[in-house]
N, C-alpha and C positions, 0 to 999 in steps of 0.2 A: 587465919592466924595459926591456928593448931596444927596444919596440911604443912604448913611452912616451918613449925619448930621440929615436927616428924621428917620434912627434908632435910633439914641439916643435921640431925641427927642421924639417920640414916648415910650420908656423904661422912659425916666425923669417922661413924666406925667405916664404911668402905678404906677409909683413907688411912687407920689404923689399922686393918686388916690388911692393905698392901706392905704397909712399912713393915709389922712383925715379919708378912713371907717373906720382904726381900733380907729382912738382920736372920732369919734361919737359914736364906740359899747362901747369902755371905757366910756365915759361921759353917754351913757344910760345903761348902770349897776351900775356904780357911785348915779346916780341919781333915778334911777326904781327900781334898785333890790337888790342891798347890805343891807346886815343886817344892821341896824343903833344899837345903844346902847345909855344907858341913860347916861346924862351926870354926872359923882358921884362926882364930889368937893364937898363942902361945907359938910361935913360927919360932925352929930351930935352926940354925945357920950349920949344918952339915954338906961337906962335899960328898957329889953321888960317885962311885966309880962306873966305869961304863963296862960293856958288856954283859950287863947281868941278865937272869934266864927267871922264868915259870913266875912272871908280873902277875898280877890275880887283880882284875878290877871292879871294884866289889860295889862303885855308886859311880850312876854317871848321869847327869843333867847337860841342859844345853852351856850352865854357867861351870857347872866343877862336875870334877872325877876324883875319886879315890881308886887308888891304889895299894896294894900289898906288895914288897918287892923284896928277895931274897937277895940276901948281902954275904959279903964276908963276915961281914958283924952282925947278922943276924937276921930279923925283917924289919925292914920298914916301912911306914905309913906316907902315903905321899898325898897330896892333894894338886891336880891343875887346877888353877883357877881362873879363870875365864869373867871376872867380874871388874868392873871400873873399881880403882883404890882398895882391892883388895888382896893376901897376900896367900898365895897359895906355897906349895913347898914341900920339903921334910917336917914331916908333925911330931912322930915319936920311933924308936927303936926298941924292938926285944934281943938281946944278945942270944948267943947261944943256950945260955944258962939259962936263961929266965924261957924260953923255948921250950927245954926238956920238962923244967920243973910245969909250965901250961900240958903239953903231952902225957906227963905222967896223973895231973890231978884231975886231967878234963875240964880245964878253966876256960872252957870255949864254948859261949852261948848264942843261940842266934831266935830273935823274938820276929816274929813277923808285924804283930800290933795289929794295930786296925785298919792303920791309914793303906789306901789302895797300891799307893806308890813304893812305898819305903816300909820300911823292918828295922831293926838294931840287931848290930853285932857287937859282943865284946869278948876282947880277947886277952887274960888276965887282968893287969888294973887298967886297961883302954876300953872303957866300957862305955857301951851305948852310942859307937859309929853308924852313921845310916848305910845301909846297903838298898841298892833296886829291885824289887822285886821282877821289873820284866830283865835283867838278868838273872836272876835266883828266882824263881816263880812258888823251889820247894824250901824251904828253909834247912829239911838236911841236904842241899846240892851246895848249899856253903857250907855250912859247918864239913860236909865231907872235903870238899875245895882249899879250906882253912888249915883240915889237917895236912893234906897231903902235901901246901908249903910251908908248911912247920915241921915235918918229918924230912923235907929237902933241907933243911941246915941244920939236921944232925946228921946228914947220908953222908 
């Protein structure tokens, strides 16, 4: 009788000790290693002009891309999105102004984090864009990247 409540007790915790390792390897994929994606609400209905030059694509999964694209009107933020029911597009615009005024205060941050995949960028009040790290591996090869299309629309 005692051999037999020391087996179930013994199988209880086995069976306990697999479920905690599998909710910590779930919570560290969760948190390490899953693709993240950008968040697309607020979708602006802007027309693009065509031919434009020095795109900068700063996040790129197999569902969405971000991009940085110099304009007449300044930069903008674009998202392909690549996802069922979701809307990808024009996000936001810095005009020319709000350009200098980033250039001149150095309102351009780029965090790596912790996660292996992704970093944040933000660039005046657009803050906390993911970028990829296997494109930017150094965080100042954006921030240098950042400047130098911010400095193309005031050239």
């Amino acid at each position: 009788m005692w051999q037999c409540f020391l087996d179930i007790v013994d199988l209880i915790s086995k069976v306990a000790q697999t479920a905690i390792a599998g909710i910590g390897l779930w919570l560290a994929w969760k948190t390490f290693i899953k693709e993240e994606e950008q968040d697309t609400t607020e979708v602006e209905s802007v027309p693009s002009p065509q031919g434009e030059i020095a795109d900068l694509k700063i996040f790129e999964t197999s569902n969405q891309t971000t991009w940085l694209k110099k304009k007449t009107n300044g930069i903008e933020c674009h998202i392909d999105e690549r996802r069922k029911g979701k809307v990808g597009g024009h996000k936001w615009t810095l005009s020319p102004q709000q350009v200098k005024t980033i250039l001149e205060t150095g309102d351009i941050y780029v965090s790596p984090g912790y996660k292996i995949r992704t970093g944040l960028l933000s660039i005046g009040s657009h803050t906390n864009w993911l970028y990829s790290k296997k494109l930017f591996p150094e965080p100042s090869g954006l921030h240098h990247k950042v400047i130098e299309i911010l400095k193309a629309v005031n050239a």
